[in-house]
PDB file of the backbone (N, CA, C, O) and the ligand in Angstrom, with CONECT records:
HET     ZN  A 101       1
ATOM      1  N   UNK A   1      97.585 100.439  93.082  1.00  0.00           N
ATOM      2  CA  UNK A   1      98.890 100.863  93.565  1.00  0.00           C
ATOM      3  C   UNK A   1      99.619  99.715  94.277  1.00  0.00           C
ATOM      4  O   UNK A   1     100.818  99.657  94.550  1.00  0.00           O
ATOM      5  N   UNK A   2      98.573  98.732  94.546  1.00  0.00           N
ATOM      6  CA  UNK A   2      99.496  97.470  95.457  1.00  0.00           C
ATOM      7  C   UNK A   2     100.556  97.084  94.711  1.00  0.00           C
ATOM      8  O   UNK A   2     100.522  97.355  93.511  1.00  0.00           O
ATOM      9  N   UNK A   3     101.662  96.406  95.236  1.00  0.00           N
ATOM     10  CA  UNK A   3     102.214  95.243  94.624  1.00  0.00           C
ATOM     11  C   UNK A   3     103.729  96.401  93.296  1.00  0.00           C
ATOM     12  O   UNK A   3     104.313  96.045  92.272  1.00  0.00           O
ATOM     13  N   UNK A   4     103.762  97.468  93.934  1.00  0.00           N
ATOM     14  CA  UNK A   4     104.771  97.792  93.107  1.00  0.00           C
ATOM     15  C   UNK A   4     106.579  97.453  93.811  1.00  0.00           C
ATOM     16  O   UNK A   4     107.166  98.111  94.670  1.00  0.00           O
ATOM     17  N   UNK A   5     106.947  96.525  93.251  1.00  0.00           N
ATOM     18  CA  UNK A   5     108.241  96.308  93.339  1.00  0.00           C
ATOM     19  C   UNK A   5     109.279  97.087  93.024  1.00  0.00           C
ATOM     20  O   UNK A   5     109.834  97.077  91.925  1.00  0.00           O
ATOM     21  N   UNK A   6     109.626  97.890  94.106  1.00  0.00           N
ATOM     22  CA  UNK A   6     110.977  98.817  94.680  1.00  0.00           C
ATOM     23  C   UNK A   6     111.854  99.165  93.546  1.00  0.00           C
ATOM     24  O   UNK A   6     111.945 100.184  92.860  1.00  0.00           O
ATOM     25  N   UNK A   7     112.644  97.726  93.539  1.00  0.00           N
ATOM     26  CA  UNK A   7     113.393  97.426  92.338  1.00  0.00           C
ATOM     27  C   UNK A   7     113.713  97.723  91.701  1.00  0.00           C
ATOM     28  O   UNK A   7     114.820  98.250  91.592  1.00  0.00           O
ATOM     29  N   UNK A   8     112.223  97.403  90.230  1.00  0.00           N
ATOM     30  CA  UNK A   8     112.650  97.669  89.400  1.00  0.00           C
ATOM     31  C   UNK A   8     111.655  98.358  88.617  1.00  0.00           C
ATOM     32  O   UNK A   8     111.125  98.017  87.559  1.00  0.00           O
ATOM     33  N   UNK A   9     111.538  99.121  89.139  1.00  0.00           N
ATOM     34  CA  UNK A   9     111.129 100.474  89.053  1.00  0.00           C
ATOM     35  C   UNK A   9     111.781 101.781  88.646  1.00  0.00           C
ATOM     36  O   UNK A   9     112.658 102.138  89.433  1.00  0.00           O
ATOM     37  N   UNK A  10     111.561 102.621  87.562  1.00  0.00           N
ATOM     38  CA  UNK A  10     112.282 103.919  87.190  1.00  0.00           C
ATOM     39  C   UNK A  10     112.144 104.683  88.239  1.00  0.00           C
ATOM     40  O   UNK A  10     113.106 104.740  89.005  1.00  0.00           O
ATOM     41  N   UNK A  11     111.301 105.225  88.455  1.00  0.00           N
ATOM     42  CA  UNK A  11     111.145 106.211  88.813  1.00  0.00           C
ATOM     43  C   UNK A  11     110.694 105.856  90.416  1.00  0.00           C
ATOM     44  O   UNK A  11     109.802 105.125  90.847  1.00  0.00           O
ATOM     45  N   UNK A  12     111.666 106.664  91.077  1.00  0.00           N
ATOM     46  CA  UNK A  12     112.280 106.021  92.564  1.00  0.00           C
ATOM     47  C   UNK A  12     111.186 106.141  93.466  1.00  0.00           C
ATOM     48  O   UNK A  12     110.300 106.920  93.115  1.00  0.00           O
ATOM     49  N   UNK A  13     110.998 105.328  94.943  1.00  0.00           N
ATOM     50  CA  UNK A  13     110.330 105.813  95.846  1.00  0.00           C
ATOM     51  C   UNK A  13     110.022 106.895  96.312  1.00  0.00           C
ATOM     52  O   UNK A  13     108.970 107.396  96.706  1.00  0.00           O
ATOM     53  N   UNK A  14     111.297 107.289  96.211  1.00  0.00           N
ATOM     54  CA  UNK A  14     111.701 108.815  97.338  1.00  0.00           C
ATOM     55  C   UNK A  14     110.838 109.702  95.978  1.00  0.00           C
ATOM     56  O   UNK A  14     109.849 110.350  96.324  1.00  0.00           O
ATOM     57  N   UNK A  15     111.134 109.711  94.831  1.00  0.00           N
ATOM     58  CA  UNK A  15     109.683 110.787  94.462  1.00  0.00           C
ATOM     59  C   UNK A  15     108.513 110.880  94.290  1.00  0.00           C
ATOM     60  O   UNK A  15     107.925 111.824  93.763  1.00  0.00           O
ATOM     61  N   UNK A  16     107.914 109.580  94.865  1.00  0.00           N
ATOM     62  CA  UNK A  16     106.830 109.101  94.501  1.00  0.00           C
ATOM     63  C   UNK A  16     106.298 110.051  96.205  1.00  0.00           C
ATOM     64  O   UNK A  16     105.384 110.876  96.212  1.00  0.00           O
ATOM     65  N   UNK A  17     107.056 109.695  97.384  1.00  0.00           N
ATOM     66  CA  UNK A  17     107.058 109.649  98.330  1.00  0.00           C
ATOM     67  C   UNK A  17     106.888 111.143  98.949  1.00  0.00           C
ATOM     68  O   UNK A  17     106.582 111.481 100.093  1.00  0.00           O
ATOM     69  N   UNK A  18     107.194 111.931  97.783  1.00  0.00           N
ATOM     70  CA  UNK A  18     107.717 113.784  97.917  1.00  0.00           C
ATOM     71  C   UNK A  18     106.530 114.156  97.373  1.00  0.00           C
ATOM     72  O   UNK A  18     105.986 115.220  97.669  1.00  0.00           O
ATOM     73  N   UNK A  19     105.980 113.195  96.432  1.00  0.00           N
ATOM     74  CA  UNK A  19     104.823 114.294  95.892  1.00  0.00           C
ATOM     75  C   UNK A  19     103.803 113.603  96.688  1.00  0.00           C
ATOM     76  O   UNK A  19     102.777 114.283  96.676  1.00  0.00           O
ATOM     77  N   UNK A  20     103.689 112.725  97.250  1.00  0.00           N
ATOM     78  CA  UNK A  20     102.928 112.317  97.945  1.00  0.00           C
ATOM     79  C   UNK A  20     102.371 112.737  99.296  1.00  0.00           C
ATOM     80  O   UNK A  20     101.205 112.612  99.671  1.00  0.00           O
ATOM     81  N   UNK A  21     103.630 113.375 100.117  1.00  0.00           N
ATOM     82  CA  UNK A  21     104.034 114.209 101.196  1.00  0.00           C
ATOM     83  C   UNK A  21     103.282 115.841 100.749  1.00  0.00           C
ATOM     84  O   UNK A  21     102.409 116.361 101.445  1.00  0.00           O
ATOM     85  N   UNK A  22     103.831 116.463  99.473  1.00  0.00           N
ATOM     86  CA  UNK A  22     103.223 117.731  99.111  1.00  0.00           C
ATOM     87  C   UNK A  22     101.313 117.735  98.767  1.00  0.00           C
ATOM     88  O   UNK A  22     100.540 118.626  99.117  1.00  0.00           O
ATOM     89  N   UNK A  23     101.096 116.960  98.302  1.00  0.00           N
ATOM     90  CA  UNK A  23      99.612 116.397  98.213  1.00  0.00           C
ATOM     91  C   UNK A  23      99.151 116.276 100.008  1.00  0.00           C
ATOM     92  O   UNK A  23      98.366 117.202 100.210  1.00  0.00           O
ATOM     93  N   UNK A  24      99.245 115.938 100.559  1.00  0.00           N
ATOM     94  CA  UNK A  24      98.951 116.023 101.975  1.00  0.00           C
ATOM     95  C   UNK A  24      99.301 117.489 102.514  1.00  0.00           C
ATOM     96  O   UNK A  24      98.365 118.067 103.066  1.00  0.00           O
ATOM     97  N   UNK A  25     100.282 118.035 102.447  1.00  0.00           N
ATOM     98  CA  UNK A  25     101.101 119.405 102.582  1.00  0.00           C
ATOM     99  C   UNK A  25      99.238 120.445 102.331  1.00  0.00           C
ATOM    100  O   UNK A  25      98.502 121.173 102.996  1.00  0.00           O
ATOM    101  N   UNK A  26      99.301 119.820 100.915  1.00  0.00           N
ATOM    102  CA  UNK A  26      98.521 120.835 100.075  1.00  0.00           C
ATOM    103  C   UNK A  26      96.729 120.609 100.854  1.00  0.00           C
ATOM    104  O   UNK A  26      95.962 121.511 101.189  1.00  0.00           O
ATOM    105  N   UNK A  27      96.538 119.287 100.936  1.00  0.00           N
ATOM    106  CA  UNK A  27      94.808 119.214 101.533  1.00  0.00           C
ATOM    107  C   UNK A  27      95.073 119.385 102.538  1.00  0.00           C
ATOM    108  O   UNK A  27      94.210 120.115 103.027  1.00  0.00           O
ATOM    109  N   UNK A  28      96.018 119.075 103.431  1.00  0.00           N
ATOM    110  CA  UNK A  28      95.749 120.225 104.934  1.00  0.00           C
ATOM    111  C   UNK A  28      95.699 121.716 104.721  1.00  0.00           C
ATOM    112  O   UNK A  28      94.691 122.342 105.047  1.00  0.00           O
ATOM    113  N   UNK A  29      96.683 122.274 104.219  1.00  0.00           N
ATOM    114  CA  UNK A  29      96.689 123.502 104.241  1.00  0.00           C
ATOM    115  C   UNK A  29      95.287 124.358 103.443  1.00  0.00           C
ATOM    116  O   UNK A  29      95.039 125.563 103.488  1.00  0.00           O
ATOM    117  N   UNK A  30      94.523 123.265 102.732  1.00  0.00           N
ATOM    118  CA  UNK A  30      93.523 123.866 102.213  1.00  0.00           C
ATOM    119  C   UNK A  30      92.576 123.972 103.127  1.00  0.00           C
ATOM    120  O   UNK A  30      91.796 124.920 103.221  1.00  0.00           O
ATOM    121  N   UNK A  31      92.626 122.585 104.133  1.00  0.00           N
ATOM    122  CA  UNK A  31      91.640 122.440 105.298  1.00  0.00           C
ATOM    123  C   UNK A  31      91.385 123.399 106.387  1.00  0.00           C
ATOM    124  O   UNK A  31      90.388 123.634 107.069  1.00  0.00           O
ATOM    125  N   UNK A  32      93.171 124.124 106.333  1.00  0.00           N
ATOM    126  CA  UNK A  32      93.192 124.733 107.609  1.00  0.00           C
ATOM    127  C   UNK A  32      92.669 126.438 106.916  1.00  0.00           C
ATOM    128  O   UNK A  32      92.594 127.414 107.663  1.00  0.00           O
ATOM    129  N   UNK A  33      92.364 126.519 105.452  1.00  0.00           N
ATOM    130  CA  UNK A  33      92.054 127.470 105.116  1.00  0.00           C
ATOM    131  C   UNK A  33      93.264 128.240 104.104  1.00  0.00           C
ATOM    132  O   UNK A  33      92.978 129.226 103.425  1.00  0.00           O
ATOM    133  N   UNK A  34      94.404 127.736 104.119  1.00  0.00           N
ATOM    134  CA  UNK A  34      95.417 128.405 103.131  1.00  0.00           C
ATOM    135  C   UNK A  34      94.648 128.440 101.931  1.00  0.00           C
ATOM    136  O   UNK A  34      93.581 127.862 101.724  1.00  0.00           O
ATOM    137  N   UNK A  35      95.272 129.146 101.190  1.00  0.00           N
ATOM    138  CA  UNK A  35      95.307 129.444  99.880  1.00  0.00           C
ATOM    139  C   UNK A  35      96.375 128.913  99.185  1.00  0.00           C
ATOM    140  O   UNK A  35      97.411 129.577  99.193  1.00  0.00           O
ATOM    141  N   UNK A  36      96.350 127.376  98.306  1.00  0.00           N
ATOM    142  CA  UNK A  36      97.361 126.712  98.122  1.00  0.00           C
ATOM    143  C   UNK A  36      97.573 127.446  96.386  1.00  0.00           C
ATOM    144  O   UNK A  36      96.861 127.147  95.427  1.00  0.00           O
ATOM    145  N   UNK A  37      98.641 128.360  96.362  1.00  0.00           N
ATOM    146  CA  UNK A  37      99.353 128.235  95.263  1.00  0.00           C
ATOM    147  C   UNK A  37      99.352 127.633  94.521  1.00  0.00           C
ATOM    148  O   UNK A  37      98.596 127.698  93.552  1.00  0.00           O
ATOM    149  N   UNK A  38     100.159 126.871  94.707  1.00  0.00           N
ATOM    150  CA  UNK A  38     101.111 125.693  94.147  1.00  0.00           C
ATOM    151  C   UNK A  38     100.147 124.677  93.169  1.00  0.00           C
ATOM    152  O   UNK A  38      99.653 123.769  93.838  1.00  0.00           O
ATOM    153  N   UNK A  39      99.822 124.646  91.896  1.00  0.00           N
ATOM    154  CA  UNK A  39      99.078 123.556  91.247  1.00  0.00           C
ATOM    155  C   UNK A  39      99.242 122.193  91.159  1.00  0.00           C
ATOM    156  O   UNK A  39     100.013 121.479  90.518  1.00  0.00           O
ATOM    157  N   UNK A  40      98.294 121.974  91.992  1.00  0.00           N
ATOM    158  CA  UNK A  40      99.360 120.412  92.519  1.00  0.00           C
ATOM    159  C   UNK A  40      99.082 119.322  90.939  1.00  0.00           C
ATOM    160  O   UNK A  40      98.489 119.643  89.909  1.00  0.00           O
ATOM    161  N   UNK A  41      99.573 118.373  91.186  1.00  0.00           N
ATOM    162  CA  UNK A  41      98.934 117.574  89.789  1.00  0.00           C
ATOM    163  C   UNK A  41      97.823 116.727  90.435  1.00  0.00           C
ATOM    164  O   UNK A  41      96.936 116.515  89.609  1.00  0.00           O
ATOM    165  N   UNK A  42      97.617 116.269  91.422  1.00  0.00           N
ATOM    166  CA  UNK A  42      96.309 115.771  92.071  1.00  0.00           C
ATOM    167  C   UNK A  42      95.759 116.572  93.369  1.00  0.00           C
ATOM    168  O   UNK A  42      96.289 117.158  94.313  1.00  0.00           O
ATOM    169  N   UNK A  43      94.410 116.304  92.942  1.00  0.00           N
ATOM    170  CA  UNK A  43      93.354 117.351  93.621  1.00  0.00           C
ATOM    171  C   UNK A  43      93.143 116.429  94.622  1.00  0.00           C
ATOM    172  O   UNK A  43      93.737 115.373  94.836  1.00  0.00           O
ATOM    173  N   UNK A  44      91.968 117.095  95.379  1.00  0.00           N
ATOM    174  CA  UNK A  44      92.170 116.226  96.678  1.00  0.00           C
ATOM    175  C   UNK A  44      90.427 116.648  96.537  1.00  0.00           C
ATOM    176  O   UNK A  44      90.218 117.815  96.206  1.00  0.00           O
ATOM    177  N   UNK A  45      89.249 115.794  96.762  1.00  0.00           N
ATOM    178  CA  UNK A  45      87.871 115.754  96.888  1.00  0.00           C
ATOM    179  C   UNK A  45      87.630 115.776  98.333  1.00  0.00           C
ATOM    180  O   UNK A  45      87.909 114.924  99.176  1.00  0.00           O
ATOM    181  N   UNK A  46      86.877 117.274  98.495  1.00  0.00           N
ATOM    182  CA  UNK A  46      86.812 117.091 100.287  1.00  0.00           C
ATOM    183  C   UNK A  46      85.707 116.582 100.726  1.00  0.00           C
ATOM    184  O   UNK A  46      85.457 116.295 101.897  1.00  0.00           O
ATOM    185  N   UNK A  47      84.641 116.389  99.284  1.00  0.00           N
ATOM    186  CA  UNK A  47      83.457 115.639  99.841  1.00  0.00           C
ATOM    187  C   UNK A  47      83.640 114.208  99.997  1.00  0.00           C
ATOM    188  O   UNK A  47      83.300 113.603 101.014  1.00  0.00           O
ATOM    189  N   UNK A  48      84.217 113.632  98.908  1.00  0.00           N
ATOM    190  CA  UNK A  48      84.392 112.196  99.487  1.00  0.00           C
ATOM    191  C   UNK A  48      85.564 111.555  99.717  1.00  0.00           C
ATOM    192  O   UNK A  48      85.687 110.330  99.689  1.00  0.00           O
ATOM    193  N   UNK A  49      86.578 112.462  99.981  1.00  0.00           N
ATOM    194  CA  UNK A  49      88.083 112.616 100.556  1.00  0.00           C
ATOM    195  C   UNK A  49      88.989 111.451  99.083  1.00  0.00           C
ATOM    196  O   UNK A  49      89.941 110.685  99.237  1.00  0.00           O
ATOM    197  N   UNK A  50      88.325 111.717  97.976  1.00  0.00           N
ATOM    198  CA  UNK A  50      89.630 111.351  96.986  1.00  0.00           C
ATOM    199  C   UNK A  50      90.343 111.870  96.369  1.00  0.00           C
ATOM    200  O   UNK A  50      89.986 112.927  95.847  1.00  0.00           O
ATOM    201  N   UNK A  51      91.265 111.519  96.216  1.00  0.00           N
ATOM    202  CA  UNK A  51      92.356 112.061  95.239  1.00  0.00           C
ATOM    203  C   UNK A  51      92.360 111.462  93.704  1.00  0.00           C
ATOM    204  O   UNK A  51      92.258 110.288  93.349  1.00  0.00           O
ATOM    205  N   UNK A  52      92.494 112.521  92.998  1.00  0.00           N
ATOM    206  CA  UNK A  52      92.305 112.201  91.267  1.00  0.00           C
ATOM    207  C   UNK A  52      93.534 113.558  90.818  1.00  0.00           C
ATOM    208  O   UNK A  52      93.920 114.601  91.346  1.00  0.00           O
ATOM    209  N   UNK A  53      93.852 112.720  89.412  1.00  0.00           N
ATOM    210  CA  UNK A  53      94.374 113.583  88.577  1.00  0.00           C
ATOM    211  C   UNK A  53      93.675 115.127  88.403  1.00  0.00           C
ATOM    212  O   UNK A  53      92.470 115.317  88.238  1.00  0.00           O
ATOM    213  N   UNK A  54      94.732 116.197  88.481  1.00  0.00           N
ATOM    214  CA  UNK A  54      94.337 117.142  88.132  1.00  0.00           C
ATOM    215  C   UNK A  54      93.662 117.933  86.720  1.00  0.00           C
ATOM    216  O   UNK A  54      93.124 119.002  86.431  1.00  0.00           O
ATOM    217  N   UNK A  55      94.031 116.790  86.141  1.00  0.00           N
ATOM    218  CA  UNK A  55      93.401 116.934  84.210  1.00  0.00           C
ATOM    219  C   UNK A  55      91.829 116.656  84.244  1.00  0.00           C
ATOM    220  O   UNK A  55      91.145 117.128  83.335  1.00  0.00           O
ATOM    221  N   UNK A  56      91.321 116.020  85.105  1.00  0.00           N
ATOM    222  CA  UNK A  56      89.709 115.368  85.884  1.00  0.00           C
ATOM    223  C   UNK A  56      89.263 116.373  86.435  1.00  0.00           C
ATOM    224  O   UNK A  56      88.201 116.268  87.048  1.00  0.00           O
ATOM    225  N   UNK A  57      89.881 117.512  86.382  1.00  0.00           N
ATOM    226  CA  UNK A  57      88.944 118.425  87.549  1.00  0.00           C
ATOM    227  C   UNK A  57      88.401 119.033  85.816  1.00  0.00           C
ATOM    228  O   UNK A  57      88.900 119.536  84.809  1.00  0.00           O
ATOM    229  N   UNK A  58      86.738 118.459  86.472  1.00  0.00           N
ATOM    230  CA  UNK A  58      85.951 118.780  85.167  1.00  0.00           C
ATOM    231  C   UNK A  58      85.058 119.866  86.396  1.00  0.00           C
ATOM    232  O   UNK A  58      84.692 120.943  85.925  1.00  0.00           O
ATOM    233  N   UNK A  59      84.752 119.634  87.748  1.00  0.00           N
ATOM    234  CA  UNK A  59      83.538 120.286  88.709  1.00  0.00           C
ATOM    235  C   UNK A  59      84.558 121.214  89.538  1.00  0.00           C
ATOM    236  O   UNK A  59      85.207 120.767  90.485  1.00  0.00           O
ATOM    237  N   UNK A  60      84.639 122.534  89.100  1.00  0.00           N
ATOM    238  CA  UNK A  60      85.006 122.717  90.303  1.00  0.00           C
ATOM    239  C   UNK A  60      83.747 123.852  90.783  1.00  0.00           C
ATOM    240  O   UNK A  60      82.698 124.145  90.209  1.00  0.00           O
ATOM    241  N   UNK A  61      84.403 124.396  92.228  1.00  0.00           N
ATOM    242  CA  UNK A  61      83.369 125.499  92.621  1.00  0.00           C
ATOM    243  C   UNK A  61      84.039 126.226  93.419  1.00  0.00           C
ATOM    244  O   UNK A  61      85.117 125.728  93.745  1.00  0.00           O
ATOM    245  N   UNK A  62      83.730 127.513  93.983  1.00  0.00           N
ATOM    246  CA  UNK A  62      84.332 128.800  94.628  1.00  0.00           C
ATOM    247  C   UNK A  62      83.690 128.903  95.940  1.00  0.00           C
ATOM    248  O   UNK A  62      82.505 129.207  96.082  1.00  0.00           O
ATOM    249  N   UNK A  63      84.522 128.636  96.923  1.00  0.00           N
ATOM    250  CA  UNK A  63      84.084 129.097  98.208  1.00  0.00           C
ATOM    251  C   UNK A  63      84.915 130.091  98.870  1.00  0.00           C
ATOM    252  O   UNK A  63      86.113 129.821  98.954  1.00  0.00           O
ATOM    253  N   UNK A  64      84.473 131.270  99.391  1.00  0.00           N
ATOM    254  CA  UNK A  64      85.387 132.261  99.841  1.00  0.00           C
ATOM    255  C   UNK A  64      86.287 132.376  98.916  1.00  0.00           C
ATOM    256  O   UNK A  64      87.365 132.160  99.470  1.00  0.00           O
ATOM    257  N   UNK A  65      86.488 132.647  97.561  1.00  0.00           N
ATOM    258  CA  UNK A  65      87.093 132.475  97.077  1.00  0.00           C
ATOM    259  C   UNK A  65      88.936 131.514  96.896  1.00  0.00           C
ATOM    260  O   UNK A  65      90.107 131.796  96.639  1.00  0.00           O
ATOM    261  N   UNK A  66      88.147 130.409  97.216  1.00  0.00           N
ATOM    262  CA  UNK A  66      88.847 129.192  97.263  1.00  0.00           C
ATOM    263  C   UNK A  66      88.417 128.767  96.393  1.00  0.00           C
ATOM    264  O   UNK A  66      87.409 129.272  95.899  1.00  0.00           O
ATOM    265  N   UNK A  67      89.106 127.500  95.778  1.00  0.00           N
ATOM    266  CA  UNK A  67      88.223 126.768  94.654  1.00  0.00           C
ATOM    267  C   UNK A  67      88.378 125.427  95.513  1.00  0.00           C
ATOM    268  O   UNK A  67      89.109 124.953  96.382  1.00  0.00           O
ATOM    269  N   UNK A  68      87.287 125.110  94.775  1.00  0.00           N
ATOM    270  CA  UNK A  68      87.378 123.640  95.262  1.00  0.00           C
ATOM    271  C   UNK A  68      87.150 122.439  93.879  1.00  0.00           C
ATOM    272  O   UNK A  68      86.310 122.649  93.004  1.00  0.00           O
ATOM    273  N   UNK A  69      87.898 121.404  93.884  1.00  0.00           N
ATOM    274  CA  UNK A  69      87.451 120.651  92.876  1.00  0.00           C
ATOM    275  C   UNK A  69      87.312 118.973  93.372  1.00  0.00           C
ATOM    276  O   UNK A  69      87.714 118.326  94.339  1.00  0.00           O
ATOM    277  N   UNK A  70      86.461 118.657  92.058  1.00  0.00           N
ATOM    278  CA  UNK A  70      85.452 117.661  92.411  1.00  0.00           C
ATOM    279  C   UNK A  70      85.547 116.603  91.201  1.00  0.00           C
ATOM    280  O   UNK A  70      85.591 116.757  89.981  1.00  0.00           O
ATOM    281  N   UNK A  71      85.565 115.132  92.277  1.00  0.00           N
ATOM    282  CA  UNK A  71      85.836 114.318  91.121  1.00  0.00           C
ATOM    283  C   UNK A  71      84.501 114.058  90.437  1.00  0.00           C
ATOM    284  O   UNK A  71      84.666 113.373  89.427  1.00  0.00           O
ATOM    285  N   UNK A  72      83.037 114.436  90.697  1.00  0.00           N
ATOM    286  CA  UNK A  72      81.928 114.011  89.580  1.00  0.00           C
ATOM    287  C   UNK A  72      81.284 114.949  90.158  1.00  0.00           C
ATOM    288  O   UNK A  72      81.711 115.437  91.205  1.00  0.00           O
ATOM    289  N   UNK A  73      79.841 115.478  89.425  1.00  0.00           N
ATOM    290  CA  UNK A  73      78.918 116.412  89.335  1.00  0.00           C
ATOM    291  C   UNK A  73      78.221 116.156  90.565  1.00  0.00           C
ATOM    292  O   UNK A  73      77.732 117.183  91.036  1.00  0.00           O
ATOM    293  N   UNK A  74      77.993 114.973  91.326  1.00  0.00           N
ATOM    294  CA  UNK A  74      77.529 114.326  92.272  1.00  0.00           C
ATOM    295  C   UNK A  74      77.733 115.017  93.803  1.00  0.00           C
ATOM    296  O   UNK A  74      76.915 115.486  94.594  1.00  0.00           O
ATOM    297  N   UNK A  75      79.371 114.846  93.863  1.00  0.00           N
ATOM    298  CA  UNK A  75      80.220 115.330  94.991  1.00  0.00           C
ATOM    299  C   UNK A  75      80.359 117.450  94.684  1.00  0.00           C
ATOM    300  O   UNK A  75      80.692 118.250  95.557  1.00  0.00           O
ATOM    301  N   UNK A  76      80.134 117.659  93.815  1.00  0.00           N
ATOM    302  CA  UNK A  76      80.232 118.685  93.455  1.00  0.00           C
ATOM    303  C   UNK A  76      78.493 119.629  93.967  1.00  0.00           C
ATOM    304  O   UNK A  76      78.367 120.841  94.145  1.00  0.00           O
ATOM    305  N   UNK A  77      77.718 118.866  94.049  1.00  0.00           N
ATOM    306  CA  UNK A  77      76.211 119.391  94.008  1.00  0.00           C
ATOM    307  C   UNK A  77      75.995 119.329  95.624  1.00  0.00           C
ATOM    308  O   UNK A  77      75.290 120.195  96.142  1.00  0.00           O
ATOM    309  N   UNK A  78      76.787 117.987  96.680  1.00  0.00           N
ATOM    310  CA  UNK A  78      77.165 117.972  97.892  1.00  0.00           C
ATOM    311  C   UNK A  78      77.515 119.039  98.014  1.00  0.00           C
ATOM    312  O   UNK A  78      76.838 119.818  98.686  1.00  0.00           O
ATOM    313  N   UNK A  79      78.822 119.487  97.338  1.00  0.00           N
ATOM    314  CA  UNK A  79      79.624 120.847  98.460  1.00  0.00           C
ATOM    315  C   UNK A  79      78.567 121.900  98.117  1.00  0.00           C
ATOM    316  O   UNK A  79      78.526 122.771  98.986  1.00  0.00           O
ATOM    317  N   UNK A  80      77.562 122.116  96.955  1.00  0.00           N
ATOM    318  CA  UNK A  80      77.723 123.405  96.935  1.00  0.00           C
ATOM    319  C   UNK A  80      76.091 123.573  98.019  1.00  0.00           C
ATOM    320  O   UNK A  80      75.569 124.573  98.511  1.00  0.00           O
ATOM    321  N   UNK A  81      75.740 122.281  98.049  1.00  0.00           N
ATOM    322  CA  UNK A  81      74.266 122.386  98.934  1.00  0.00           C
ATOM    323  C   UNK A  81      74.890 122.653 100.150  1.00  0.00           C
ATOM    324  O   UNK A  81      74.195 123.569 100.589  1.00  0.00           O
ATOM    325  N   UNK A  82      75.848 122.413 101.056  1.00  0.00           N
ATOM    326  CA  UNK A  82      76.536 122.748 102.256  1.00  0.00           C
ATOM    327  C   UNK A  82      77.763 122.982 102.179  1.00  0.00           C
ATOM    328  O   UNK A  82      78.512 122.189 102.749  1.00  0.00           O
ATOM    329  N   UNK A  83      78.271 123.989 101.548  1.00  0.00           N
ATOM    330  CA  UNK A  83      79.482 124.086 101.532  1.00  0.00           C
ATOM    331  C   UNK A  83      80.541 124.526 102.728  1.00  0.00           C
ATOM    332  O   UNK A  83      81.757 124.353 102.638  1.00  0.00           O
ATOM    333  N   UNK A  84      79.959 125.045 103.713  1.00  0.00           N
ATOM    334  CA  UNK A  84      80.738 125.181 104.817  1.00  0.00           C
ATOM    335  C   UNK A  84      81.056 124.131 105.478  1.00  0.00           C
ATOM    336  O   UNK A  84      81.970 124.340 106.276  1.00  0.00           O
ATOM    337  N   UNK A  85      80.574 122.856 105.454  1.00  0.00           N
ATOM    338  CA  UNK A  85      80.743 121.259 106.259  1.00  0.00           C
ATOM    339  C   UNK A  85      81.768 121.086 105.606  1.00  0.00           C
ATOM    340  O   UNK A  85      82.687 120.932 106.411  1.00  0.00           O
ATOM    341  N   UNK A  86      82.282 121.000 104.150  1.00  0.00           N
ATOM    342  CA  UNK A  86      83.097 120.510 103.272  1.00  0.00           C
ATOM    343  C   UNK A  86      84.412 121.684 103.419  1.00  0.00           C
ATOM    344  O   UNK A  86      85.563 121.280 103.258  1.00  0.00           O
ATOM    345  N   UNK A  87      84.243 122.621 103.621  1.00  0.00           N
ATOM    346  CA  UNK A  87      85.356 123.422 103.302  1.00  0.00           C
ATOM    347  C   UNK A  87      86.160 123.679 104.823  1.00  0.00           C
ATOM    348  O   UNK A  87      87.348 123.893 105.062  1.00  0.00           O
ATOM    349  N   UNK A  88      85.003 123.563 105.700  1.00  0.00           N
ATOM    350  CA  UNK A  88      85.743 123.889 106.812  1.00  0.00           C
ATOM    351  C   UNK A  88      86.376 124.957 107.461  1.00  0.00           C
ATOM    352  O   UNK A  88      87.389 125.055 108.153  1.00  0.00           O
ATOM    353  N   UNK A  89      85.223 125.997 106.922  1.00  0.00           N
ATOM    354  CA  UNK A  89      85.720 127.214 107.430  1.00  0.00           C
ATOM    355  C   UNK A  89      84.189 128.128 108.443  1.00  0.00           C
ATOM    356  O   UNK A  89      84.371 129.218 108.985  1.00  0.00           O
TER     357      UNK A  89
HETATM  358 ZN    ZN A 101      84.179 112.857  94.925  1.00  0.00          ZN2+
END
């Protein structure tokens, strides 16, 4: 993501900046326990706090009926061995 020049660039800051803002919007509100609607296009990994495309959510899993998704089988086998550390509820 470094090194992108303002410029000359299509597709503007300010929306890069909005979905970027709603992606944060969305992993807090999952943190604090909401039930996020809204299908974001990137997921948010609460085991190892990354963000990936939403087309990648190959792991997900159900807590309290929440879902949770996971960028590899790895981080996915984390939440479900302790899933209350990860979900935060
Ligand atoms: Zn992960």
């Amino acid at each position: 993501m470094a090194g992108n020049g303002a410029c000359c660039l299509k597709s503007t800051p300010h929306k890069i900046e909005k979905i970027t803002m709603r992606k944060k919007i969305n992993s807090i509100l999952k943190k604090v326990g909401f039930h996020v609607e809204e299908e974001p296009d990137t997921l948010f990994d609460v085991v190892c706090g990354m963000e990936f495309p939403a087309a990648n959510a190959k792991h997900q899993s159900v807590h309290k009926g929440d879902a949770y998704y996971f960028c590899s089988e790895s981080c996915k086998t984390h939440f479900d061995s302790d899933p209350e550390k990860y979900a935060g509820t």
